[in-house]
C-alpha positions as CSV (number, residue, x, y, z in Angstrom):
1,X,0.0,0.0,0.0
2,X,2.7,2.1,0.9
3,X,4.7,1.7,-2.0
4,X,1.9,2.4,-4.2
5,X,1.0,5.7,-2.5
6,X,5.2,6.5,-2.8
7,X,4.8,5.6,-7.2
8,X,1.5,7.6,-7.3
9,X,3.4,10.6,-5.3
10,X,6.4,10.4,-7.7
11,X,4.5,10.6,-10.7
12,X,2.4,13.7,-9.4
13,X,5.9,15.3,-9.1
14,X,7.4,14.4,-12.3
15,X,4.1,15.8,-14.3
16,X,4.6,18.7,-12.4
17,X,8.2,19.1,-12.9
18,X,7.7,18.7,-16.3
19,X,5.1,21.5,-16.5
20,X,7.1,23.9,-15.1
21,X,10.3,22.9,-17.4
22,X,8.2,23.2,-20.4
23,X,6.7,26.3,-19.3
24,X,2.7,24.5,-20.0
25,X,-0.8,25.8,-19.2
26,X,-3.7,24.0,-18.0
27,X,-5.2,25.5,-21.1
28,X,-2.8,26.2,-23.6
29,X,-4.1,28.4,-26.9
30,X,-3.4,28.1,-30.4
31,X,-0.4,30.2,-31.4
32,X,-1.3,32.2,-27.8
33,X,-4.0,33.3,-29.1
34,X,-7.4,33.9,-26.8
35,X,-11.1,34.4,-28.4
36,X,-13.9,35.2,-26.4
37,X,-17.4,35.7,-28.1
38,X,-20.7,37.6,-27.3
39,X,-23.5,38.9,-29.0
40,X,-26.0,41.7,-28.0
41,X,-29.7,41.3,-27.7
42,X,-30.8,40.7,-31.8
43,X,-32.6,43.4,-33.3
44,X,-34.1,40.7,-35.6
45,X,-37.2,39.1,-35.2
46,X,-38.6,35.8,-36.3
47,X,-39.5,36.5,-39.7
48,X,-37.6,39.2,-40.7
49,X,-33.8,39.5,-42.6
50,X,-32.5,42.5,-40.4
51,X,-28.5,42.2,-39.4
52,X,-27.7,40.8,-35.8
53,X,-24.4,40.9,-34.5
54,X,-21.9,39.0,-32.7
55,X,-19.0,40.8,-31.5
56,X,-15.0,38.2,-30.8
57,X,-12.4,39.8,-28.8
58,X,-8.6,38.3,-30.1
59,X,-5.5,38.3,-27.8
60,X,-2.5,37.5,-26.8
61,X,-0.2,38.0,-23.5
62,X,1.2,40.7,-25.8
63,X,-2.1,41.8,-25.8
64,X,-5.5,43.0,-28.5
65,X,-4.7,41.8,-31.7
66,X,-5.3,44.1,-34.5
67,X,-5.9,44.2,-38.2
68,X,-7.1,40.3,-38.4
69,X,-8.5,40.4,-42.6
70,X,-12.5,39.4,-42.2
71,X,-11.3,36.6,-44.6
72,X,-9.6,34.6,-41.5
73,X,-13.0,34.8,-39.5
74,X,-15.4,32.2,-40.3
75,X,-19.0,32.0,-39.2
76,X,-21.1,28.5,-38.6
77,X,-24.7,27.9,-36.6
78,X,-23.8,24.5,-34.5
79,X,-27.1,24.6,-33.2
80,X,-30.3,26.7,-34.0
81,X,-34.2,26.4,-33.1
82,X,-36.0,23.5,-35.6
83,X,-36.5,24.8,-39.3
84,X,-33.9,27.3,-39.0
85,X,-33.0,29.1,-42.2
86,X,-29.0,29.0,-42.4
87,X,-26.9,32.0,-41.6
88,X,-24.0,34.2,-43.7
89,X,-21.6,36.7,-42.5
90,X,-22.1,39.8,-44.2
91,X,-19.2,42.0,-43.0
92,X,-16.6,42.3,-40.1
93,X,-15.3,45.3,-38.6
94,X,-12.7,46.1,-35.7
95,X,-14.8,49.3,-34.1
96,X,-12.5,48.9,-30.9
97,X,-9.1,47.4,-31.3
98,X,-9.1,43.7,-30.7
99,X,-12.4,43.4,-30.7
100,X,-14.1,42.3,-34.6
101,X,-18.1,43.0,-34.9
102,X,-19.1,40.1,-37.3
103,X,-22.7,40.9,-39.0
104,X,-25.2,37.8,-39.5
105,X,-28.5,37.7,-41.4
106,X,-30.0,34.8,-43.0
107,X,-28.2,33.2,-46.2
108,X,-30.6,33.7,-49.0
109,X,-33.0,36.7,-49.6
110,X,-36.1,34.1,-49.3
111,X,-34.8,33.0,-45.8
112,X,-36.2,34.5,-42.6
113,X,-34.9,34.7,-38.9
114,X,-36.6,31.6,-36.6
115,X,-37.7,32.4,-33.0
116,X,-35.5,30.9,-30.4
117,X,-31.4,30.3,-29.4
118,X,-29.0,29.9,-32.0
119,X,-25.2,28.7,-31.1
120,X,-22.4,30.1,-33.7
121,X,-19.5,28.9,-34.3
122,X,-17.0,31.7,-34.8
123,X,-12.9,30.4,-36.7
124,X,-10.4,32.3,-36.6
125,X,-7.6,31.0,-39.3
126,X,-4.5,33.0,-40.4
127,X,-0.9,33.9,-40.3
128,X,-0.8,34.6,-35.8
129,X,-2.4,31.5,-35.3
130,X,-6.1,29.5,-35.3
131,X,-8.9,29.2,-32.6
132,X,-12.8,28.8,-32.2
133,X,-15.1,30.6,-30.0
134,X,-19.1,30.0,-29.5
135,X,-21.9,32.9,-29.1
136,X,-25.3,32.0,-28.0
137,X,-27.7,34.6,-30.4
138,X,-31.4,34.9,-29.0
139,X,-34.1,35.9,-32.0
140,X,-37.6,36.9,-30.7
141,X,-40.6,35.8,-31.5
């Protein structure tokens, strides 16, 4: 019993040795790169085309990351209400630095907004590095 207790201890240490030699997170990030994703209360409706946005903040330790092309940020719904129309992104701006303001509306002119939660899928992939985030978008009924 003892002995096992003594192997269990010595592997705890030698993970953790190693941790700190290497210099690893707990949750290490693409490149160092950090996106976190939001949106703001849609102005859509179910049933109508309008714009709703969701808004990815990009950093590193270095700090906001600037000047990411809106080619390198890709939009997908990974989960929407039943009968949901899909989505495009229309255009992305960087109103604040670090922070992009991706614009959504429904893919097609004949598709419409459906009442309830949809989960997007935000990629980032270019030249400082890769990485996903998720925003939960609510459209009124």
């Amino acid at each position: 019993m003892a002995r096992g207790l003594l192997y269990a201890l010595a592997a705890i240490i030698a993970v953790a040795a190693a941790a700190i030699v290497t210099g690893s997170r707990a949750a290490p990030t693409t490149q160092g790169l950090i996106l976190q994703a939001t949106s703001t209360p849609a102005a859509a409706v179910a049933g109508s085309r309008s714009e709703v946005y969701i808004f990815v903040s990009i950093y590193n330790e270095a700090g906001p990351v600037r000047g990411i092309a809106a080619g390198s940020l890709s939009v997908a719904v990974v989960g929407a209400p039943a009968g949901a129309d899909p989505v495009k992104k229309t255009s992305v701006t960087e109103p604040v630095t670090g922070v992009y303001k991706i614009a959504l509306t429904p893919e097609l002119s004949s598709h419409r907004w459906s009442s309830g939660t949809y989960v997007i899928s935000i990629t980032l992939t270019s030249a400082n590095g890769s990485g996903v985030a998720l925003a939960k978008l609510e459209i009124g009924s």
